[in-house]
C-alpha positions as CSV (number, residue, x, y, z in Angstrom):
1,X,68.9,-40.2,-2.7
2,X,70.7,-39.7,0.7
3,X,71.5,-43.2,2.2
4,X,71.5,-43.6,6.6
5,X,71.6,-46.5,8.5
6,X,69.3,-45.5,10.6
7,X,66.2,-42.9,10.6
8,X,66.7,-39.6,12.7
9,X,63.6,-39.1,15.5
10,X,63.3,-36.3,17.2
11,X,60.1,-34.9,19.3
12,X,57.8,-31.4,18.9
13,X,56.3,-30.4,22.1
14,X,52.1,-30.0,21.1
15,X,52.5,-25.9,21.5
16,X,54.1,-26.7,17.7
17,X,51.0,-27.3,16.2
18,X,49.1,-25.2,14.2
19,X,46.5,-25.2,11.7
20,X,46.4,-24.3,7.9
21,X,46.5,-20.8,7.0
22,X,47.4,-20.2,10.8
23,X,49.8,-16.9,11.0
24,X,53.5,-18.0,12.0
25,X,55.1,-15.3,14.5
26,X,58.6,-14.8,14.1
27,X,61.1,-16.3,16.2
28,X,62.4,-13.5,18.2
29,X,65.5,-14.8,18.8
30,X,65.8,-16.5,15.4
31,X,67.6,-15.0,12.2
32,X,67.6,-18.4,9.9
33,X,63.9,-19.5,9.9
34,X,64.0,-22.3,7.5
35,X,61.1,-24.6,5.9
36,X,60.5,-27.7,5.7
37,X,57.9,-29.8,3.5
38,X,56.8,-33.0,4.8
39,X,54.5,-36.0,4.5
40,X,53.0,-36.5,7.9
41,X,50.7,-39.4,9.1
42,X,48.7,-39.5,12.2
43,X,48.6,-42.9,14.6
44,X,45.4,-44.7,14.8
45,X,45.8,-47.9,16.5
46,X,48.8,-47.6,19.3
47,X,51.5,-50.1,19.3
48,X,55.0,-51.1,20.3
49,X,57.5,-53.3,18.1
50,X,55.6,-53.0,15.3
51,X,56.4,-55.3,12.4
52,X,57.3,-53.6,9.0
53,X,54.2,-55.3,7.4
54,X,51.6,-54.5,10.3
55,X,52.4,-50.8,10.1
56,X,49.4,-49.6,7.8
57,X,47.3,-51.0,10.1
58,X,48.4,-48.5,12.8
59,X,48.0,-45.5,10.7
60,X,44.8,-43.4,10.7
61,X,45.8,-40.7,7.9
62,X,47.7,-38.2,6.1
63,X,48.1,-34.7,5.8
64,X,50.9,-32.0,5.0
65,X,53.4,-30.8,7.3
66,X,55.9,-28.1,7.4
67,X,59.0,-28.7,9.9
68,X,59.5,-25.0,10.5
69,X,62.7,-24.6,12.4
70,X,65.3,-22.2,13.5
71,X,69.1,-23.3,12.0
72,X,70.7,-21.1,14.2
73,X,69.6,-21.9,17.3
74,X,70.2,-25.7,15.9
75,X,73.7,-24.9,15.8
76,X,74.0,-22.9,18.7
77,X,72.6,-25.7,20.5
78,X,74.5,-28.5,18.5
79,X,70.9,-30.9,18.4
80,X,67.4,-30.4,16.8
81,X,65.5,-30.5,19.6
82,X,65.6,-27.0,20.6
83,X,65.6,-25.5,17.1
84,X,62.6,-27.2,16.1
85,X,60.1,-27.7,18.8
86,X,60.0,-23.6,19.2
87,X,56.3,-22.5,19.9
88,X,53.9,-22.6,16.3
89,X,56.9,-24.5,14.7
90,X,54.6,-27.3,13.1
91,X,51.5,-26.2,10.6
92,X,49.4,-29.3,9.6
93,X,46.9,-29.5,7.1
94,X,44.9,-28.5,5.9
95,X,43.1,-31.6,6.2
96,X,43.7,-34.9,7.5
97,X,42.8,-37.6,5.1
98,X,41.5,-41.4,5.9
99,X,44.1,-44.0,4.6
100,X,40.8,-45.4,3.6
101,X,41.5,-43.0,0.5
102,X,45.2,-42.6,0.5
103,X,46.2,-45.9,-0.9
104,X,49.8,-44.9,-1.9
105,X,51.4,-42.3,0.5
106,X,54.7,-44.0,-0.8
107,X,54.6,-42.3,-4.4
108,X,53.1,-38.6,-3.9
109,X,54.0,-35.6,-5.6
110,X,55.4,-33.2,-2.7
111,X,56.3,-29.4,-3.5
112,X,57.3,-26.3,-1.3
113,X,56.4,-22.8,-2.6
114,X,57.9,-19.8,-0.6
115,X,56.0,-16.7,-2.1
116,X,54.9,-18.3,-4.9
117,X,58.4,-19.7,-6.1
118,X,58.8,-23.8,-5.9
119,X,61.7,-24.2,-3.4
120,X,61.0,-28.1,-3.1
121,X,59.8,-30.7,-5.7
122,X,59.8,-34.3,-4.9
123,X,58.3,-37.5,-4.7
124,X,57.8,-39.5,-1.6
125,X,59.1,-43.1,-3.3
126,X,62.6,-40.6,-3.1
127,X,62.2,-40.8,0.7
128,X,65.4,-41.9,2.4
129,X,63.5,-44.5,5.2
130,X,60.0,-45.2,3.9
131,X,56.8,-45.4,6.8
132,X,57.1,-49.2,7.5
133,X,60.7,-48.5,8.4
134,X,60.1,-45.3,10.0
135,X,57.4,-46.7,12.2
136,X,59.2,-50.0,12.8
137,X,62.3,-48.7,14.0
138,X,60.6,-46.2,15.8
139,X,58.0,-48.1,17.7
140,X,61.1,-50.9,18.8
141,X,60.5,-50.9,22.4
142,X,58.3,-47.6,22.4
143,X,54.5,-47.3,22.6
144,X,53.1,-45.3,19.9
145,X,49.7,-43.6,20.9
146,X,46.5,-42.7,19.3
147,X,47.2,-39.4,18.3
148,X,50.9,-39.5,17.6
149,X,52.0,-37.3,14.3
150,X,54.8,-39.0,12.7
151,X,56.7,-36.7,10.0
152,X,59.0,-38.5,7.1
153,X,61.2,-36.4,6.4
154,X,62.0,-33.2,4.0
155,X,63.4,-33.2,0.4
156,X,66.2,-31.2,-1.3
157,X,65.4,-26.9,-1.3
158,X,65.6,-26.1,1.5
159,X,66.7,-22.5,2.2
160,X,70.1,-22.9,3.9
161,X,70.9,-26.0,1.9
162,X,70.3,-23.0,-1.5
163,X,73.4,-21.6,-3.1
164,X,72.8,-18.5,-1.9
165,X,71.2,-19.7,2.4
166,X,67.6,-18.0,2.1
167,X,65.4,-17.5,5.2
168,X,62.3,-16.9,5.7
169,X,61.1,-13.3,7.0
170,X,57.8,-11.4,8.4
171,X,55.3,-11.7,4.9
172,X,57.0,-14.3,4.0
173,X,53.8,-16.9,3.0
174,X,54.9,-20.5,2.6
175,X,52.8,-23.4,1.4
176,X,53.1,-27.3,1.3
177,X,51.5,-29.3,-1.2
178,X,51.4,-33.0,-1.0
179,X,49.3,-34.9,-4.1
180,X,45.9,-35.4,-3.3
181,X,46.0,-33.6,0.5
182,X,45.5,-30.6,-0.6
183,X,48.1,-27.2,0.3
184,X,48.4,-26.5,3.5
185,X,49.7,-22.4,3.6
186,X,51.4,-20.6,6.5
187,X,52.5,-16.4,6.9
188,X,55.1,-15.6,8.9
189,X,54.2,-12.5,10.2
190,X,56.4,-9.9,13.0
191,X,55.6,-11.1,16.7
């Protein structure tokens, strides 16, 4: 488990989003398309400085993420912003689940498949920062809204992290399982 101080935030522009089973266009000027699995959690009640042990009551539910983004153009541009918050870069789904009945997002199975070969298997309880710390340090002198989409973080497999740096290509289908929210699949396809 990686230790940091502090959590990494950075923001996706709403043209990210897609749904599940949503067609991914290529990046045309992208050549290192990686993926990312993620937990994600959706903002219910809005909220500044929120206390660790208040957090839950701010979230509205879960669902799977995948943090599509483009490494190159992350190091050309020496940040994540621009290589992440690229048009379509954000499949959700595929659906979004009540924390009503999602009592433990902090110890869920998490697995990335790219073509039907796992690339990611985790736990969330492995997460680096969990959500009350996430949201906490987040949220310090920030308003969280209704609507927000909050992502925790990837685990070990991704593709240029591999021994042999493997991107993702036109056919390319990847899919995001997180336990009990189902699998949410994406294509990458020419644009």
């Amino acid at each position: 488990k990686m230790e940091l101080d502090e959590p990494i935030f950075f923001t996706k522009s709403p043209s990210t989003l897609i749904g599940h089973d949503v067609n991914f266009p290529m990046i045309s000027t992208s050549e290192k398309l990686d993926y990312e699995g993620e937990l994600a959690f959706v903002i219910g009640k809005s909220g500044k400085n929120i206390p660790k042990d208040k957090v839950y009551d701010h979230i509205f539910g879960y669902c799977c993420s995948n943090d599509l983004c483009a490494r190159d153009i992350q190091r050309r541009h020496k940040q994540l912003f621009k290589g992440k918050t690229l048009d379509f870069t954000c499949p959700i789904g595929p659906y979004l689940v009540p924390k009503e009945f999602y009592q433990d997002p902090m110890n869920a199975s998490i697995k990335t498949w790219v073509n039907g070969e796992i690339r990611q298997e985790s736990n969330t309880k492995m997460m680096i920062h969990d959500i009350p710390s996430i949201v906490s340090v987040l949220s310090e002198d920030f308003t969280l809204e209704v609507g927000d989409i909050i992502m925790t973080g990837t685990p070990s497999g991704v593709g240029y992290a591999r021994d042999v740096p493997s991107f993702l290509k036109p056919g390319d289908v990847v899919e995001v399982e997180v336990e009990n929210l189902g699998r949410l699949r994406t294509e990458v396809v020419e644009n």
